[in-house]
C-alpha positions as CSV (number, residue, x, y, z in Angstrom):
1,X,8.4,-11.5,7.8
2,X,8.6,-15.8,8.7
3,X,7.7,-18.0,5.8
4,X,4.7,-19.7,6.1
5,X,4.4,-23.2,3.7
6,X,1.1,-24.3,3.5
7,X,0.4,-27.2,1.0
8,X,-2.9,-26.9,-0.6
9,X,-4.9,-29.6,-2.8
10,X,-4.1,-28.3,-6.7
11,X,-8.3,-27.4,-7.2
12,X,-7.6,-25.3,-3.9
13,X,-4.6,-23.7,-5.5
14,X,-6.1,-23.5,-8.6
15,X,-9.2,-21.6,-7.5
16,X,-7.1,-19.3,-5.2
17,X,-4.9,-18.4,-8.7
18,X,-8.1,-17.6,-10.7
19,X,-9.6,-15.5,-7.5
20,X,-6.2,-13.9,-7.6
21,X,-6.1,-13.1,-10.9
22,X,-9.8,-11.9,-10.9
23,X,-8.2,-9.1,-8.4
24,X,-5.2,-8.2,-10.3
25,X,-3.0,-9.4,-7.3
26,X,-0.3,-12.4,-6.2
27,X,-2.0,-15.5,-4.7
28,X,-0.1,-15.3,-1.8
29,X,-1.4,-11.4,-1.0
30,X,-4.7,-13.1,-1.4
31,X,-4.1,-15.6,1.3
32,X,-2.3,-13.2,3.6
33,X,-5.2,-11.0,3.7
34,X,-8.0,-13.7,4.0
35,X,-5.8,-15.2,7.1
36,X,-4.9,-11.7,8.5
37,X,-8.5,-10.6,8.6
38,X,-10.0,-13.9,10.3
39,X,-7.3,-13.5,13.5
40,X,-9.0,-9.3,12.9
41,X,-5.8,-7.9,11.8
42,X,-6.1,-5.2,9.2
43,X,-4.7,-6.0,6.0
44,X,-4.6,-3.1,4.3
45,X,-2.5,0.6,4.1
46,X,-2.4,3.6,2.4
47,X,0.1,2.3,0.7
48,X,-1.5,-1.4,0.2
49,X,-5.1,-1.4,-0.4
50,X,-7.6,-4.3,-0.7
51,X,-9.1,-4.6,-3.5
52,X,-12.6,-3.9,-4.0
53,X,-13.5,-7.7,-4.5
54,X,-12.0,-8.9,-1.5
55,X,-13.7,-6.6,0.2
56,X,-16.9,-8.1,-1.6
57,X,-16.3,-12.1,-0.9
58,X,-14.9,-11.0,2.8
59,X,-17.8,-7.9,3.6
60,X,-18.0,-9.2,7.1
61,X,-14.2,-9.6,8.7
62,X,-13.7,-6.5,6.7
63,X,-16.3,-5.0,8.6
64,X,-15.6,-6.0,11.7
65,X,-11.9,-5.0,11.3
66,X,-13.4,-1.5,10.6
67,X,-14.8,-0.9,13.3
68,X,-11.6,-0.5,15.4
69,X,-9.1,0.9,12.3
70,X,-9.5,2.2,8.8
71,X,-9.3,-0.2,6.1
72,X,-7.8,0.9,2.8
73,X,-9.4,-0.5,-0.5
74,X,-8.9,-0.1,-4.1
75,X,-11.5,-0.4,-6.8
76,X,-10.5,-1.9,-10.2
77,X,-10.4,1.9,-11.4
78,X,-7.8,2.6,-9.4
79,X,-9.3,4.4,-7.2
80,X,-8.7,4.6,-3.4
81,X,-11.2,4.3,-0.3
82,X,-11.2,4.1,3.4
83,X,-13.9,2.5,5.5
84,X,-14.5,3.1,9.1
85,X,-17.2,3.0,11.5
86,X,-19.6,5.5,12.2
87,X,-18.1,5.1,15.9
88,X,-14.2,4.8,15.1
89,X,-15.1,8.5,12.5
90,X,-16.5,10.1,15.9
91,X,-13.7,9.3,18.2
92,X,-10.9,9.5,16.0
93,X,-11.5,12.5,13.1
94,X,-12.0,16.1,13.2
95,X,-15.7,17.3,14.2
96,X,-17.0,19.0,11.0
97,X,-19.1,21.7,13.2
């Protein structure tokens, strides 16, 4: 993957470190994922969840992401999710009949 260098004011940076932090992962995943959601690409895997609170402070690219793909989150347990759309589960999973 390119390297990106983006200089940010230190109260920028510093506020992106504690956000970071409060989500258990690296600034720069934290960035990555906010820029990859606004262009609407999916951040998230199986392998890579969100976590939990970025999918709190970014509910509505996350959701609009959704709608087309799954998007894996994580919740400070541990514990692993997948949202999609009501739509995307109709089209793309196994009828339950």
């Amino acid at each position: 993957m390119p390297d990106l260098t983006i200089e940010f004011p230190d109260a920028l940076l510093d506020r992106l470190q504690q956000i970071a932090d409060e989500e258990g992962i690296a600034p720069e995943t934290l960035v990555r994922h906010a820029i990859a959601l606004k262009v609407g690409v999916n951040p998230s895997s199986m392998e890579k969840p969100i976590s939990v609170g970025f999918l709190t402070r970014q509910t509505h690219d996350v959701l609009h992401v959704g709608t087309n793909e799954p998007v894996h989150f994580i919740d400070g347990n541990g514990r692993k999710f997948v949202l999609v759309s009501a739509e995307y589960y109709d089209d793309h999973l196994p009828n339950q009949d």
